[in-house]
N, CA, C and O atoms as a MOPAC input file, in Angstrom:
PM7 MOZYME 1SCF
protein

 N     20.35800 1    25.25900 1    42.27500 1
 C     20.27000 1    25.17000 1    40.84200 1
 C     19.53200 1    26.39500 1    40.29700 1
 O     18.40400 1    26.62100 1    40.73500 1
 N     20.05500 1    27.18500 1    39.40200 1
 C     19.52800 1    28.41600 1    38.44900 1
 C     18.53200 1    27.53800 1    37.79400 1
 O     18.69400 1    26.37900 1    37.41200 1
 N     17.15100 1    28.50800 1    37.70700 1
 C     16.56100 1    28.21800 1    36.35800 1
 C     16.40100 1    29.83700 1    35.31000 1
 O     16.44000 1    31.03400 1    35.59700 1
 N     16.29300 1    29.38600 1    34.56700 1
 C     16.27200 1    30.50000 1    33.98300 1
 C     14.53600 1    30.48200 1    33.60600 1
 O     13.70300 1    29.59800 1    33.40600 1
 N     14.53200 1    32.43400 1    33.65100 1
 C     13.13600 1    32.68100 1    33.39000 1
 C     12.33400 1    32.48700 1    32.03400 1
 O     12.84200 1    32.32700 1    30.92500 1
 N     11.01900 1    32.53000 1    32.33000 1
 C     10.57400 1    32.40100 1    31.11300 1
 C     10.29200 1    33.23100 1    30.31800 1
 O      9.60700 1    33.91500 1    31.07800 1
 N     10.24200 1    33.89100 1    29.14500 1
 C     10.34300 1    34.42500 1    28.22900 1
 C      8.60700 1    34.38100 1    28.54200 1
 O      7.76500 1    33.48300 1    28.52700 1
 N      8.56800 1    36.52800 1    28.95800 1
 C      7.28000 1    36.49600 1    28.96000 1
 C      6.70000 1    36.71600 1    27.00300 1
 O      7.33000 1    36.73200 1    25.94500 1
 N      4.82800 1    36.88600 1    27.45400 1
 C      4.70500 1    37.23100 1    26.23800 1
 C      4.70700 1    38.78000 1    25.42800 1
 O      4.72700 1    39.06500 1    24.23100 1
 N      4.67900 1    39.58900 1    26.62900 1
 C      5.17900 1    41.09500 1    25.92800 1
 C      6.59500 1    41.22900 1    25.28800 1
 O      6.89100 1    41.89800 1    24.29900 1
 N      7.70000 1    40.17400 1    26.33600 1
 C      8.52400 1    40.51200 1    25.65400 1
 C      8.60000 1    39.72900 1    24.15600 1
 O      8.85200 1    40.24300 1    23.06600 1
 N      8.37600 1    38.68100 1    24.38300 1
 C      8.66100 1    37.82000 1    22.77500 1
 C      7.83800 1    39.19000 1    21.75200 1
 O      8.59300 1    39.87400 1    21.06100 1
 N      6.70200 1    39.42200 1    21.73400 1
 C      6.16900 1    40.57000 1    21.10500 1
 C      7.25000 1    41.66300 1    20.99800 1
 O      7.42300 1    42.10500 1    19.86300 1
 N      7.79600 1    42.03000 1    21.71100 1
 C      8.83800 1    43.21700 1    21.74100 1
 C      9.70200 1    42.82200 1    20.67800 1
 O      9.59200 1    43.29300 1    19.54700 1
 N     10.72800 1    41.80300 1    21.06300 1
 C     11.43300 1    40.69300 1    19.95600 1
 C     11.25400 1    40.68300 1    18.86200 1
 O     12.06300 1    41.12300 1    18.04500 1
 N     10.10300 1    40.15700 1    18.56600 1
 C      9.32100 1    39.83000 1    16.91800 1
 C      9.15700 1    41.24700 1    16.29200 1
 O      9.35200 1    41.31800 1    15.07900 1
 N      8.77400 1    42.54900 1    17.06100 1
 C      8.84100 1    43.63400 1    16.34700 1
 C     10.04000 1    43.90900 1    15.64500 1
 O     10.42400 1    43.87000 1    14.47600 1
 N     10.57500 1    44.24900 1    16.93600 1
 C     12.38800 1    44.71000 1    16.76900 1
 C     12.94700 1    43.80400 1    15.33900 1
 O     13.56500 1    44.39600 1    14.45400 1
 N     12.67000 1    42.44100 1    15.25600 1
 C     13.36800 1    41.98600 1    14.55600 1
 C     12.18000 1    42.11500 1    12.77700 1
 O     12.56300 1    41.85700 1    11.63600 1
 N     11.23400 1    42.43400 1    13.07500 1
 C     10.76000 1    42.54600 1    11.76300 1
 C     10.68300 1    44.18200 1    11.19900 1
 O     10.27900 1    44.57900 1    10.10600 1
 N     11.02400 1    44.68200 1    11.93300 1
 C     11.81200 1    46.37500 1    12.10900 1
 C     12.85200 1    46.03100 1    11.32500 1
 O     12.75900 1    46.30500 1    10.12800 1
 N     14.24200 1    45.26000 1    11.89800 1
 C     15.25400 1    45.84500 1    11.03700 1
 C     15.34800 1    44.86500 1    10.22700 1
 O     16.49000 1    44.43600 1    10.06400 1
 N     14.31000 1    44.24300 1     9.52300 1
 C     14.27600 1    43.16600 1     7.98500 1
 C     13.94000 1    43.85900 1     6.85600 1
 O     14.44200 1    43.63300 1     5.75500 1
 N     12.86000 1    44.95000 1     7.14600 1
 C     12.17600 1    45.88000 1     7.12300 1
 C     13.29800 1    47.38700 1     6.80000 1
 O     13.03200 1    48.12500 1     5.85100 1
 N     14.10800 1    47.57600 1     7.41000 1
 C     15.33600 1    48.21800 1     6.90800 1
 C     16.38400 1    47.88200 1     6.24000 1
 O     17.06900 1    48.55400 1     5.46900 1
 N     16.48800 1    46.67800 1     6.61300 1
 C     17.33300 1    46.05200 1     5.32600 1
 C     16.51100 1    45.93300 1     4.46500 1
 O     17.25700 1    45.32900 1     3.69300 1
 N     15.39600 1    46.00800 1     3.81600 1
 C     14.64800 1    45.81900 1     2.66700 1
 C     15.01900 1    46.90200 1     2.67500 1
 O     16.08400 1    46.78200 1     3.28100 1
 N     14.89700 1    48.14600 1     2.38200 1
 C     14.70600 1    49.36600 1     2.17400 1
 C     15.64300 1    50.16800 1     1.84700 1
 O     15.58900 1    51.18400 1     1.15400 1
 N     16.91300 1    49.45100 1     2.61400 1
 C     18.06100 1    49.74800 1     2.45400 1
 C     18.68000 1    49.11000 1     0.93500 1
 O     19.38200 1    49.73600 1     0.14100 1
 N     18.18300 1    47.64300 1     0.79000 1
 C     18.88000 1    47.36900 1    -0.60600 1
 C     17.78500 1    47.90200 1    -1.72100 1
 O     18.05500 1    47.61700 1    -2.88700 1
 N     16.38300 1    48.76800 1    -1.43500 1
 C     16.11200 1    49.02900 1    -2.76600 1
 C     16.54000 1    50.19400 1    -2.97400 1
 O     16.37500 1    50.49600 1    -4.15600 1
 N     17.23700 1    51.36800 1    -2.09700 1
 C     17.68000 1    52.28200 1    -2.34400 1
 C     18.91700 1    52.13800 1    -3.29900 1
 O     19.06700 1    52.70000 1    -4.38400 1
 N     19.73600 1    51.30500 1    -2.69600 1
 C     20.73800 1    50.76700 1    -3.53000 1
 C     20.93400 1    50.43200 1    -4.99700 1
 O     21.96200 1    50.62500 1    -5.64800 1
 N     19.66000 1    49.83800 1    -5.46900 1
 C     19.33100 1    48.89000 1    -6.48000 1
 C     19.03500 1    50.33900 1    -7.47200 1
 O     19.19400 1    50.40800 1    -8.69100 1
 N     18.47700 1    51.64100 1    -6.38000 1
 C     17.63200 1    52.85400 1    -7.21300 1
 C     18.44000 1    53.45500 1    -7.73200 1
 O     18.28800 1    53.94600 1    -8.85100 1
 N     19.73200 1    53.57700 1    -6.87500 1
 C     20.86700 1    54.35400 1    -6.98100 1
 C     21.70500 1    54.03100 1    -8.29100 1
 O     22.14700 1    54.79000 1    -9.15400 1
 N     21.78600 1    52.48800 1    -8.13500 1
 C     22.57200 1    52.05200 1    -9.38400 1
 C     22.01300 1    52.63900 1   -10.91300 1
 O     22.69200 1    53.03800 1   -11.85900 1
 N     20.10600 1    52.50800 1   -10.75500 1
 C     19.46000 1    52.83700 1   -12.09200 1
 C     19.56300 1    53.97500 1   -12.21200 1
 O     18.97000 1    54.25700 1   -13.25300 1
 N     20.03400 1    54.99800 1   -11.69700 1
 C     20.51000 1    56.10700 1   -11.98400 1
 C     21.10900 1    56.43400 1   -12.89000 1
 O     22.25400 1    55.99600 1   -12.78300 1
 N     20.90700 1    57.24900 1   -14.18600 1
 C     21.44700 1    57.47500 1   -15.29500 1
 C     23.04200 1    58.44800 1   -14.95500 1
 O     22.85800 1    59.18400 1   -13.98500 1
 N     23.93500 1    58.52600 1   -15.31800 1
 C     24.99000 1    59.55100 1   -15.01200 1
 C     24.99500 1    60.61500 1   -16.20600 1
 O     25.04800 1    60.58500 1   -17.43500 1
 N     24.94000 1    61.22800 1   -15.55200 1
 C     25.09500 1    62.69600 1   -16.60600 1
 C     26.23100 1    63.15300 1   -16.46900 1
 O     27.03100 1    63.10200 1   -15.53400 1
 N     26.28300 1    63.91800 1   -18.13700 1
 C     27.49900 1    63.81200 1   -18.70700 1
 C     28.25800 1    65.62000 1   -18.05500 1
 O     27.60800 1    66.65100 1   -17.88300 1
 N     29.08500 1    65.50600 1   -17.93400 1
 C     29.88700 1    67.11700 1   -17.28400 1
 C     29.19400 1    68.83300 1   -18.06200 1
 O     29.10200 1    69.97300 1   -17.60800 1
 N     28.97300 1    68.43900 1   -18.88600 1
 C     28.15900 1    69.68100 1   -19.88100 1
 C     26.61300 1    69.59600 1   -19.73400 1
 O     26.15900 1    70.25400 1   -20.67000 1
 N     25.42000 1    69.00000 1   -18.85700 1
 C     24.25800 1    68.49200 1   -18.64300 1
 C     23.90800 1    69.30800 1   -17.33700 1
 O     24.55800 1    68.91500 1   -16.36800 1
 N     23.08800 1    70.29200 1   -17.08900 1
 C     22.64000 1    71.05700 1   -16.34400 1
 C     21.65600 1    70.57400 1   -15.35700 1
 O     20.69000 1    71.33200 1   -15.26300 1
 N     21.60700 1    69.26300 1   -14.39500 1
 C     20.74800 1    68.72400 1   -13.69200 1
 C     19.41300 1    69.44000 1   -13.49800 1
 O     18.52300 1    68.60700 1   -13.32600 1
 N     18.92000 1    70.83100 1   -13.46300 1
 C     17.81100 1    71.15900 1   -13.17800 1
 C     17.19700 1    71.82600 1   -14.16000 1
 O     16.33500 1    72.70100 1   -14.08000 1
 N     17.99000 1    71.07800 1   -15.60500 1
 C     17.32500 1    71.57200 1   -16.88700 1
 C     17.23700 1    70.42600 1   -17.72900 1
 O     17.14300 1    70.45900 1   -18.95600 1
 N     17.28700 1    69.04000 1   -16.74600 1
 C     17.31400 1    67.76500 1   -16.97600 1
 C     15.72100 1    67.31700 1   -17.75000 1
 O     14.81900 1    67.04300 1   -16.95800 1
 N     15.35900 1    67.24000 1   -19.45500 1
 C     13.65900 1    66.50900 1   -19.61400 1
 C     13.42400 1    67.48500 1   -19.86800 1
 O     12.22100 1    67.43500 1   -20.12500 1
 N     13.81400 1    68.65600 1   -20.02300 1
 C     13.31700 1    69.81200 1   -20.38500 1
 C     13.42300 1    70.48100 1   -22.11900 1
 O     14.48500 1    71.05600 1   -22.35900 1
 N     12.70100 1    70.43700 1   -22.92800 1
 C     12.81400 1    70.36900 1   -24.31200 1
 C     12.44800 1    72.12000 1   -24.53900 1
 O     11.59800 1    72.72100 1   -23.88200 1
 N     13.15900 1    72.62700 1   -25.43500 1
 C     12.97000 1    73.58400 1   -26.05700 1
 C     11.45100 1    74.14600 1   -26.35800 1
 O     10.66700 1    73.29900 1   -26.78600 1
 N     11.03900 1    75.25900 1   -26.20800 1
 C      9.70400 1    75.93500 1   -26.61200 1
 C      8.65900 1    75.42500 1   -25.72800 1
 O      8.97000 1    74.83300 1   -24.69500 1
 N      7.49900 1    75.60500 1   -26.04600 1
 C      6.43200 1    75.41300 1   -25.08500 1
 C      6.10600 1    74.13000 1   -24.07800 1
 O      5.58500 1    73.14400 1   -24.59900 1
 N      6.37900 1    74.11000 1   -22.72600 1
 C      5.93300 1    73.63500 1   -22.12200 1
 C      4.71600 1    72.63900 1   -21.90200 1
 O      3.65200 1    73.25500 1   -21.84200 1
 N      4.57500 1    71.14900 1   -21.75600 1
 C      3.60400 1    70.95500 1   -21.72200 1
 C      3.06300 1    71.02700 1   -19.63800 1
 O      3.74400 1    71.06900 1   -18.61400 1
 N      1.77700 1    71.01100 1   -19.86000 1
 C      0.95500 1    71.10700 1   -18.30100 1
 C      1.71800 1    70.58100 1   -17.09500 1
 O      1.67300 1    69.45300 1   -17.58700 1
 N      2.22100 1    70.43000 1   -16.22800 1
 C      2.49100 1    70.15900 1   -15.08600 1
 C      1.43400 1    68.80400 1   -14.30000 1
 O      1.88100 1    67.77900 1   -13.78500 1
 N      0.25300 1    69.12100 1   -14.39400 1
 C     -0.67900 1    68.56900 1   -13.95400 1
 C     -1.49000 1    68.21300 1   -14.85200 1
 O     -2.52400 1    67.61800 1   -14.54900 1

């Protein structure tokens, strides 16, 4: 008769990582998603790296 082994405790630890690892990427993965959607689309005539940028003086950076 087989018995099967017992599930040491490093590995269950190994397990519980691994699996709160990729819950942990799926979180991360749907807020990218969620970020992506709030993304405004700009319109074909809109210069992305002159995007918030208002005419005449600059205010501070910092």
């Amino acid at each position: 008769m087989a018995r099967s082994s017992k599930m040491t405790q490093g590995k269950r630890n190994r397990e519980m990582d691994k699996k709160m690892k990729q819950q942990e990427k799926e979180t991360r993965r749907l807020q990218r998603k969620s970020e992506e959607t709030q993304i405004p689309t700009l319109s074909s005539d809109e210069d992305p790296d002159l995007l918030g940028i208002r005419p005449g003086p600059q205010p501070p950076q910092y």
